[in-house]
N, C-alpha and C positions, 0 to 999 in steps of 0.2 A: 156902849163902846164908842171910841171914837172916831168922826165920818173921816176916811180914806182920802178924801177929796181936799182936805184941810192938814192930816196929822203930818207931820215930818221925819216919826220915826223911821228907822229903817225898816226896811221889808224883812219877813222872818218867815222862813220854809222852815213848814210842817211837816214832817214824814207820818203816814201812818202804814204800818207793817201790813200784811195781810194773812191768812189762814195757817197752819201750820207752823209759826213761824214768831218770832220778836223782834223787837227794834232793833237787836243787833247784826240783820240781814240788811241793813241801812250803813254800816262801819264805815265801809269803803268809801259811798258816797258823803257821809256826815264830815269825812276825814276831809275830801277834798273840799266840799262846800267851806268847811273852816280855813281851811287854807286860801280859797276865794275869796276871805272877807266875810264872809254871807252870815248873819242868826238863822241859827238854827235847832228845830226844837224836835225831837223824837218821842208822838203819842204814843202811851199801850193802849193797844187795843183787846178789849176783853174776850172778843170771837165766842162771845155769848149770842147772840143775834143781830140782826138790821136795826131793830128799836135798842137796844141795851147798850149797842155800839155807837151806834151815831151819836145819842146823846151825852154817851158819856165823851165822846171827842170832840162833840160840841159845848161841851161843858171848859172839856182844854182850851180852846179857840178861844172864848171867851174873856181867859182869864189871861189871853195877850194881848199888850198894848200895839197898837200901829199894824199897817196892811199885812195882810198874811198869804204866802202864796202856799196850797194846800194841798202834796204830793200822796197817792196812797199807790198801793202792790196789787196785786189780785184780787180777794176780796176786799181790801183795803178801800177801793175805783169806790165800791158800792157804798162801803162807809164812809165818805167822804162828799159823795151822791148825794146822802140825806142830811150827812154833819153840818154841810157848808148852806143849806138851804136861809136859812132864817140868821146868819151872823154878818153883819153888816160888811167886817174890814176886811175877808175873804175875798181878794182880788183876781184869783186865778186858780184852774186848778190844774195837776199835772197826773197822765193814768201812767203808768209802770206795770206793762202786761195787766192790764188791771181791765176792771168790769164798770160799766158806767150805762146802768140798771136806767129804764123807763120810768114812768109812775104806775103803779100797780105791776109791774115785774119782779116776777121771783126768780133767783139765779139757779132755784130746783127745776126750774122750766124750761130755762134758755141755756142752762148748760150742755142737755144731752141733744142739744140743735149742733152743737159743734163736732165737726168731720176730723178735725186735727184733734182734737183734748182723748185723754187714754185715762186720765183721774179716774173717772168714777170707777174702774173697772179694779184701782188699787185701793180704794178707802172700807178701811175695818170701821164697822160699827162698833161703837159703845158706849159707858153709862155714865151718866154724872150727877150728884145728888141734884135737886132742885128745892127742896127745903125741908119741912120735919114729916115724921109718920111714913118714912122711905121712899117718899117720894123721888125717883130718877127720870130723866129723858136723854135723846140719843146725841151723843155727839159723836164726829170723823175722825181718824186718823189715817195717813198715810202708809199702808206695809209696808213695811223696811224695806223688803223684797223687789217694791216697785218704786221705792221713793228715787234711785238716781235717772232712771228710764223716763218716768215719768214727768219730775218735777226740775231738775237738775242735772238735764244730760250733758254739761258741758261744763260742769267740776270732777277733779278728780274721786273718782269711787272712794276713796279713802276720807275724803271731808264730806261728800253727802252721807257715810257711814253712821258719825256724829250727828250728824243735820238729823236725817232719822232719829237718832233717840233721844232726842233735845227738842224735836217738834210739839209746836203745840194743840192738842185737838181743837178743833172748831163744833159750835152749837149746830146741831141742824136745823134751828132755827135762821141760821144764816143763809139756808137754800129754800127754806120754805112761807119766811115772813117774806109780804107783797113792798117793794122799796115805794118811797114817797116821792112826792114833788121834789125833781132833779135840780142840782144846782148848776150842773151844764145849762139848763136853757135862759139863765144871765148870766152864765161867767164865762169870758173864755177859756180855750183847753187845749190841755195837749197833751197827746196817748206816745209813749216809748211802744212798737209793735217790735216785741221777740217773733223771731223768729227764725227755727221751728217752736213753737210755745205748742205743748203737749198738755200740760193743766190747765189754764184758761182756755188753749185754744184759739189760734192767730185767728183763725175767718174771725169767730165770735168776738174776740178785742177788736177787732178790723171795723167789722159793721157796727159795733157798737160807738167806735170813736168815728166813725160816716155820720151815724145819726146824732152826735151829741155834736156835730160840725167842730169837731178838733183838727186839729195839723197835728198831723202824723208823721213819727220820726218811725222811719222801719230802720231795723238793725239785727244781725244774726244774732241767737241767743237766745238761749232756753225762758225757761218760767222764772228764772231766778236770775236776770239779765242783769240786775242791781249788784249781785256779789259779782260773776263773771266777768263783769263790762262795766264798772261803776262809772271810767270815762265817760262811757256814750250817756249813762243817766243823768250824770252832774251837766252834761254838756246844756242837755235837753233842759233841767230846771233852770241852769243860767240863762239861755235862750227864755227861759219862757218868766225867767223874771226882770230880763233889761224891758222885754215887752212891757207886762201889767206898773215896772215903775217909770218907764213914757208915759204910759198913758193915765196914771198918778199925778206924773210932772205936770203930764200938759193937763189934768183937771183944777190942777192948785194955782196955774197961772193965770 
């Protein structure tokens, strides 16, 4: 790839989605980044696991030209943790109620440490092939029952309705594989804190964006702050991309 410190392209925000959920939880902010001027690129995320995920979004990364600033959602934070670790033009990253994992942290560990988060007490288990001779293992889903309390208290009941049956389950390999060498500790960051955030969990985004020494944007707003508030989120990425293209500018001068 090519070094940051020399390419001229423009800078290109990567959204990645997180748990439950697809890139089109992104609409709102993709709508207004476009209308900013801004490139911008929306990865799927497989919510297969930590290893399955990263690489596969580090495989997207890759096959972008010019500096990349590198936004993910809730567990998106963690996928993005390990994506961004090893790709050179990854300038910056941005958390969105998101999780932003240690080395050797599992989010099945540090989730039930959180005093605010109500998740685990809504996710149905269940099954998903894993390849031939009937082999299955467990993935999450959100009860419908607790999906607007929990995850989206601050859309109309009527759209988190939808949102519920259009969720997508996550591997539980995604709370139980250990995340790798953090790309917080060279890149700078910066965490959107919802809150009240009832699925991540504000303390737990909170201390985790203290320790990965992010600037923290707090803002009212659920787990899903991106649909609710997509202002305050575009806000946050444009903020946090005049930053990493200064400091572009001034490497290339």
């Amino acid at each position: 790839m090519s070094d940051t410190s020399t390419d001229k392209t423009p800078l290109t925000v990567v959204l990645v989605h997180g748990a439950f959920a697809d890139s089109s939880s992104w609409d709102g902010v993709v709508e207004r980044l476009l209308d900013a001027g801004m490139e911008v690129r929306a990865a799927p995320n497989p919510l297969r696991g930590i290893s399955i995920d990263s690489a596969y979004v580090r495989s997207f990364l890759e096959q972008i030209d010019g500096p990349i600033l590198l936004v993910g959602h809730s567990y998106g934070g963690a996928v993005i943790t390990n994506a961004a670790t090893d790709v050179e033009n990854v300038v910056g990253l941005v958390y969105v109620a998101a999780f932003a994992p240690d080395e050797g942290e599992r989010l099945g560990e540090a989730t039930p440490t959180s005093k605010d988060s109500v998740l685990n007490d809504v996710l149905l288990p269940l099954r998903y092939p894993t390849g031939g001779n009937g082999q299955t293992a467990t993935e999450f889903a959100i009860n419908p029952a607790g999906f607007h309390d929990a995850f989206a208290a601050d859309l109309p009941p009527e759209r988190t309705a939808v949102m519920a049956v259009t969720q997508r389950p996550v591997s539980e390999l995604a709370f139980s594989e250990a995340s790798g060498p953090p790309a917080w500790r060279s890149l700078p960051s910066w965490t959107v804190l919802a809150t009240p955030d009832l699925a991540a969990g504000s303390d737990l985004v909170r201390s985790m964006a203290e320790r990965a020494g992010a600037t923290i944007i707090e803002a009212e707003g659920s787990h899903v702050i991106m649909i609710s508030k997509p202002d305050v989120v575009t806000e946050a990425i444009l903020t946090a991309a005049a930053a990493v293209g200064r400091h572009a500018a001034g490497a290339r001068s």
